[in-house]
C-alpha positions as CSV (number, residue, x, y, z in Angstrom):
1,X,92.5,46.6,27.1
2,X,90.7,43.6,26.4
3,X,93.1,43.1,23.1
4,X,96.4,42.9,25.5
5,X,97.8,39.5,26.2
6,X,100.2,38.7,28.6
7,X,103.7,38.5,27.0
8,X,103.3,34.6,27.9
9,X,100.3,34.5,26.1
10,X,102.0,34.4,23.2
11,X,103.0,32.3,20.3
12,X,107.2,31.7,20.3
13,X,107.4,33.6,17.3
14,X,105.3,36.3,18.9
15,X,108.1,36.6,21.8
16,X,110.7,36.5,19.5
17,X,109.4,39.4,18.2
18,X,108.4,41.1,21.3
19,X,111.6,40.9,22.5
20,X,113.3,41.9,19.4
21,X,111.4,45.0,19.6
22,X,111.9,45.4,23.7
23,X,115.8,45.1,22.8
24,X,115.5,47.6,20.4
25,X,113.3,50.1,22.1
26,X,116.1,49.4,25.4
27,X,119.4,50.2,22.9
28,X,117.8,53.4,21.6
29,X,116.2,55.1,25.2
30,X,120.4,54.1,26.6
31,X,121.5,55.8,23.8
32,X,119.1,58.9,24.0
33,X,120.5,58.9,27.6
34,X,123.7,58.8,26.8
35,X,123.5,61.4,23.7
36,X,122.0,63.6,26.3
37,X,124.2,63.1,29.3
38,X,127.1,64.3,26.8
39,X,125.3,67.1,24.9
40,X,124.5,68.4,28.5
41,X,127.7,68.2,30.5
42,X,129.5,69.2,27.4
43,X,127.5,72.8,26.7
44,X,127.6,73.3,30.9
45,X,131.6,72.4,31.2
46,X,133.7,72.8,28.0
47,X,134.5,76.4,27.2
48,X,138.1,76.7,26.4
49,X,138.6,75.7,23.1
50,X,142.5,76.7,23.0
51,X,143.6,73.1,24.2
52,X,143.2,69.9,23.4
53,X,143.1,68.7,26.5
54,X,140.7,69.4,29.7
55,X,141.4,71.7,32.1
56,X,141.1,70.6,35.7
57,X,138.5,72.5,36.2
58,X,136.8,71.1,33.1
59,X,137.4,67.8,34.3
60,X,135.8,68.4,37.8
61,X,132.8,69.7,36.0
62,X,132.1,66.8,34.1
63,X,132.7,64.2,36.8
64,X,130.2,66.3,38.5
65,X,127.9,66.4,35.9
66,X,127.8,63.1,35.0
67,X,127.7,61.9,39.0
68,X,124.6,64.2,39.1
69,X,122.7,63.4,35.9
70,X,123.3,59.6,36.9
71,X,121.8,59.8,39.8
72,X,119.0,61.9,39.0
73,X,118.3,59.6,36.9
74,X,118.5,56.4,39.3
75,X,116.0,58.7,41.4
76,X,113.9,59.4,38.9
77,X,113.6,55.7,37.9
78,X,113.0,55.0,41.5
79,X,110.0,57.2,41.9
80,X,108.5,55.7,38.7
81,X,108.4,52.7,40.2
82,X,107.2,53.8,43.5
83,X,104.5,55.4,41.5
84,X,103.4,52.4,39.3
85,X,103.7,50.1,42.6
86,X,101.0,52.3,44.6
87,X,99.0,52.6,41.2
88,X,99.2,48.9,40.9
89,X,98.4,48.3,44.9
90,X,95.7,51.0,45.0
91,X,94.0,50.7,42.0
92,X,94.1,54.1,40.2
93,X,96.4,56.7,39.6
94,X,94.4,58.9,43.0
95,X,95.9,56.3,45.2
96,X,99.5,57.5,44.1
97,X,100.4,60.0,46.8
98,X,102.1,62.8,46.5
99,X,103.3,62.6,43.0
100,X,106.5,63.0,41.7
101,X,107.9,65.5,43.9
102,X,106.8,64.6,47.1
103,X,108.9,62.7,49.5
């Protein structure tokens, strides 16, 4: 990695950019989520397609699944960032602990 420069490093057109392309990169992983939030609680809840409005028990579902994939999510990020903070303490990805699914 002896090419990479800090972010502050750089020139001010050079951050400009970088954060032009941070902003973008942010804006289309959110929407990916999102896309995927509704693709999935849609094909798991909605089944009656006689009405154009929920059921209750649609609606429950999809509270539900949104509640859960949220917070999945948060979890998810969470462990990342336990993960990358041992790595970065430690030294190496061996000083990680248990991985991802241990608690």
């Amino acid at each position: 990695m002896a090419g990479v420069r800090s972010r502050h490093s750089l020139s001010p057109s050079e951050q400009r950019e970088f954060q032009s392309v941070l902003e973008k990169r942010q804006t289309r992983d959110m929407m990916q989520f999102y896309s995927n939030l509704v693709q999935r609680c849609f094909d798991d809840c909605i089944n009656d397609f006689t009405s154009k409005a929920l059921s209750t028990k649609e609606e429950t579902c999809v509270s539900r699944c949104v509640d859960k994939f949220i917070k999945t999510s948060d979890r998810l990020g969470q462990r990342f960032a336990e993960q990358n903070q041992a790595m970065m303490q430690g030294g190496g990805a061996g000083s990680a602990g248990a991985g991802f699914g241990g608690r």
